[in-house]
BAROMI-828296 format. One record per atom (N, C-alpha, C): atom name; x, y, z; residue in three letters. Coordinates in steps of 0.001 Angstrom, whole numbers, plus 500000, padded with zeros to 6 digits. Layout:
<pts>
   atom       xx       yy       zz   res
     CA        X        Y        Z   ALA
...
</pts>
This chain:
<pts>
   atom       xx       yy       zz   res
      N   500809   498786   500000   UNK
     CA   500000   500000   500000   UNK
      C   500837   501256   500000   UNK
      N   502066   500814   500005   UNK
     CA   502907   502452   500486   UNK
      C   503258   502837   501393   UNK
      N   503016   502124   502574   UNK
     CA   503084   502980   504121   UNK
      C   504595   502365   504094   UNK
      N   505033   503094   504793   UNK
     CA   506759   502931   505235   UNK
      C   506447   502445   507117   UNK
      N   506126   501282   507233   UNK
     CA   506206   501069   508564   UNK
      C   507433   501049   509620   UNK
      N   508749   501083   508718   UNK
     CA   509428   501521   509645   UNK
      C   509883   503135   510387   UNK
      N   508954   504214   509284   UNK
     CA   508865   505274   510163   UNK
      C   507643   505445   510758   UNK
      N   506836   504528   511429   UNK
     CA   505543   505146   512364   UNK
      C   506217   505116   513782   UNK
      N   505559   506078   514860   UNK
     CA   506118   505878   516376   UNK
      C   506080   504850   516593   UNK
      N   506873   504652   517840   UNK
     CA   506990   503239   518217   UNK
      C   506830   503252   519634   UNK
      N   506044   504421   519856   UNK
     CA   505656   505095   521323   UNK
      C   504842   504100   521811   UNK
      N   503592   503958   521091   UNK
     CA   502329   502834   521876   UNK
      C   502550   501639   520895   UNK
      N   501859   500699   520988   UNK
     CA   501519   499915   520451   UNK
      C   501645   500046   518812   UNK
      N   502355   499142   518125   UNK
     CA   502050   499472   516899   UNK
      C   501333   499312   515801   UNK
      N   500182   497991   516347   UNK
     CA   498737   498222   515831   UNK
      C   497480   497686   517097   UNK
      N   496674   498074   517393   UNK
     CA   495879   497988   518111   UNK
      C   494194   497669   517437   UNK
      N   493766   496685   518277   UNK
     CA   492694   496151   517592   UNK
      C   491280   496558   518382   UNK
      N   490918   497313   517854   UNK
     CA   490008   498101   518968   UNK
      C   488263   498064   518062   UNK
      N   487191   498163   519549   UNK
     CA   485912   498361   518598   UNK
      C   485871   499638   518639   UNK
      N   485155   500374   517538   UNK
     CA   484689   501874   517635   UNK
      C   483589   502276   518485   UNK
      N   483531   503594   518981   UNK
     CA   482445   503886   519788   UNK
      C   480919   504047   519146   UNK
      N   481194   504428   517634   UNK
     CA   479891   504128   517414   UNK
      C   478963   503288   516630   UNK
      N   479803   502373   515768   UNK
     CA   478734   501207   515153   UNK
      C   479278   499673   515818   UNK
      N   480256   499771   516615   UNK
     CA   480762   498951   517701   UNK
      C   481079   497955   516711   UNK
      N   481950   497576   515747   UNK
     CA   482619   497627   514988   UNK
      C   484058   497004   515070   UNK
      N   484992   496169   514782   UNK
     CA   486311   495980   515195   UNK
      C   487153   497074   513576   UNK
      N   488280   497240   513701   UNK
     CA   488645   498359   513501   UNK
      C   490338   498250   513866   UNK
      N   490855   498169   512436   UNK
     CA   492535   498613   512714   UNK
      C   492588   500074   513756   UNK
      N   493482   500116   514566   UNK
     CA   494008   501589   514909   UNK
      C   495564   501497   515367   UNK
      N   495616   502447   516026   UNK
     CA   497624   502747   516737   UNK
      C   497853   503423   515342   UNK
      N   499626   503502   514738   UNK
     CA   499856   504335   514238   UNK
      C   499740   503417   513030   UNK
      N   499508   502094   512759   UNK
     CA   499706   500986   511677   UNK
      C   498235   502026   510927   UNK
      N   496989   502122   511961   UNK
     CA   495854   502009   511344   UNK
      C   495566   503674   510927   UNK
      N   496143   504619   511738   UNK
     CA   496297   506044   511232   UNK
      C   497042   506104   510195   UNK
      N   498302   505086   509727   UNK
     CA   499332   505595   508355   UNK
      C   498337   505365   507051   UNK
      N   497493   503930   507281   UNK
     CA   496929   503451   506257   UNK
      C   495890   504604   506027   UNK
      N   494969   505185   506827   UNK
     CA   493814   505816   506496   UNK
      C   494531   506965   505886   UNK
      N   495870   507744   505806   UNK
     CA   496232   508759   505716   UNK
      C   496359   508132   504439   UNK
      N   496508   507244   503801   UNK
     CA   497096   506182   502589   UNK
      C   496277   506669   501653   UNK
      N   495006   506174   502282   UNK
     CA   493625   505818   501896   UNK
      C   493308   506856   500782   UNK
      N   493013   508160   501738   UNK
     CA   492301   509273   501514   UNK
      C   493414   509591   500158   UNK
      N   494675   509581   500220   UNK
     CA   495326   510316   498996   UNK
      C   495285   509467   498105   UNK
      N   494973   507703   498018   UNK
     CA   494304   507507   496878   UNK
      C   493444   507493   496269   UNK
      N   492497   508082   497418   UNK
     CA   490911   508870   496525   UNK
      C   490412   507370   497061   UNK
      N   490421   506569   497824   UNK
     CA   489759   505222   498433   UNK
      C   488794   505651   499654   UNK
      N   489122   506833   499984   UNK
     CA   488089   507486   501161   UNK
      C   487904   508824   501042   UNK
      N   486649   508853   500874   UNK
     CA   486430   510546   501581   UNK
      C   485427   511229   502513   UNK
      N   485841   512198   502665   UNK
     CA   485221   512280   504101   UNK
      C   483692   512807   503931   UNK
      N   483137   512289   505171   UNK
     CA   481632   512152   505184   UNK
      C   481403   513511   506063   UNK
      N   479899   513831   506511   UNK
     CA   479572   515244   506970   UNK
      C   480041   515218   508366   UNK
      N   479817   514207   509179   UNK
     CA   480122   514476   510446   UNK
      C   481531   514412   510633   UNK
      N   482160   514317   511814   UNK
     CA   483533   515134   512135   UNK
      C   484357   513279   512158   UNK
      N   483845   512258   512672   UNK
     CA   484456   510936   512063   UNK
      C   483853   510222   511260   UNK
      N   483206   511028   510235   UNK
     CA   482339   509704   508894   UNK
      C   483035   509765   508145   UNK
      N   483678   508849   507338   UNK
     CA   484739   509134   506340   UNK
      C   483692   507532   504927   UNK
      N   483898   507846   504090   UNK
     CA   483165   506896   503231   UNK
      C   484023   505837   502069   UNK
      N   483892   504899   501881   UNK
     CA   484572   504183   501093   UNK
      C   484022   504204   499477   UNK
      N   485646   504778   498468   UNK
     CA   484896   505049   497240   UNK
      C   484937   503801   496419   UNK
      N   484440   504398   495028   UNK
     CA   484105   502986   494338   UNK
      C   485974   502709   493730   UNK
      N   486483   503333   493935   UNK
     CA   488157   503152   493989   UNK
      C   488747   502343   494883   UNK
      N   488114   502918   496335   UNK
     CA   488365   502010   496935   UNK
      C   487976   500612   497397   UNK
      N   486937   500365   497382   UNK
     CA   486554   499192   497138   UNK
      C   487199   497978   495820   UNK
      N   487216   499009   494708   UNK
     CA   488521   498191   493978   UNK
      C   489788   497923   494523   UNK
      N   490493   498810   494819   UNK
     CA   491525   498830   495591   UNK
      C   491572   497731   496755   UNK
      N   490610   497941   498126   UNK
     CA   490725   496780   498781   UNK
      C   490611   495561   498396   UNK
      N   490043   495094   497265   UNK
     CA   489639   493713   496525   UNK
      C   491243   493558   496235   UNK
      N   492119   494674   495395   UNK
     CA   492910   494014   494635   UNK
      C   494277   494015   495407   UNK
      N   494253   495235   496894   UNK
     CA   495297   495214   497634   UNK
      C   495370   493658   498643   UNK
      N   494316   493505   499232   UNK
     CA   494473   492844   500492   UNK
      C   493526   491457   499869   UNK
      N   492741   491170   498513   UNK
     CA   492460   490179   498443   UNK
      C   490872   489756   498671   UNK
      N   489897   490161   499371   UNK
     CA   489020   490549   499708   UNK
      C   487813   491671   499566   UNK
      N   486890   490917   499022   UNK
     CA   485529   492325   498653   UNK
      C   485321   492915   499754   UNK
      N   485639   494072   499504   UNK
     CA   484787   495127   500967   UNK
      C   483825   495501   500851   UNK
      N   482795   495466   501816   UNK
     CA   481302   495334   502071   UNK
      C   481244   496956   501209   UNK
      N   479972   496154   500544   UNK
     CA   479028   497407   500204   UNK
      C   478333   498319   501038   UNK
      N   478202   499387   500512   UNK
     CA   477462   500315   501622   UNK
      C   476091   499908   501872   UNK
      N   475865   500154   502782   UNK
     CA   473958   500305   503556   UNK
      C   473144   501416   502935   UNK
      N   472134   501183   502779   UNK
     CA   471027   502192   501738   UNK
      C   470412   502916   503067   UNK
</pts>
């Protein structure tokens, strides 16, 4: 994907597997899961949604995750 994992901190944890607070959700985070989303967005695979953490998965990215990691990523909810 591009991320250079040998420059993320190495302060906390260097990936952490956490649920989110609001669709309770499991969820990359630490600095593994902040490099990738920073990844994300500059390949046009996310963009950001109205509220202050909605971020949306494009039809790029959804190609992208199929062809990076191997796996269809869920379609959106209507």
């Amino acid at each position: 994907m591009g991320v250079d994992v040998e420059r993320l901190p190495r302060r906390c944890a260097f990936v952490r597997y956490c649920v989110g607070w609001g669709e309770r959700r499991r969820h990359l985070a630490g600095p593994l899961g902040a490099a990738v989303t920073v990844r994300m967005f500059y390949l046009g695979w996310l963009r950001k949604g109205r509220g202050r953490r909605v971020v949306h998965l494009t039809d790029d990215g959804r190609e992208g995750m199929e062809s990076a990691f191997g796996l269809p990523a869920a379609e959106p909810s209507a």
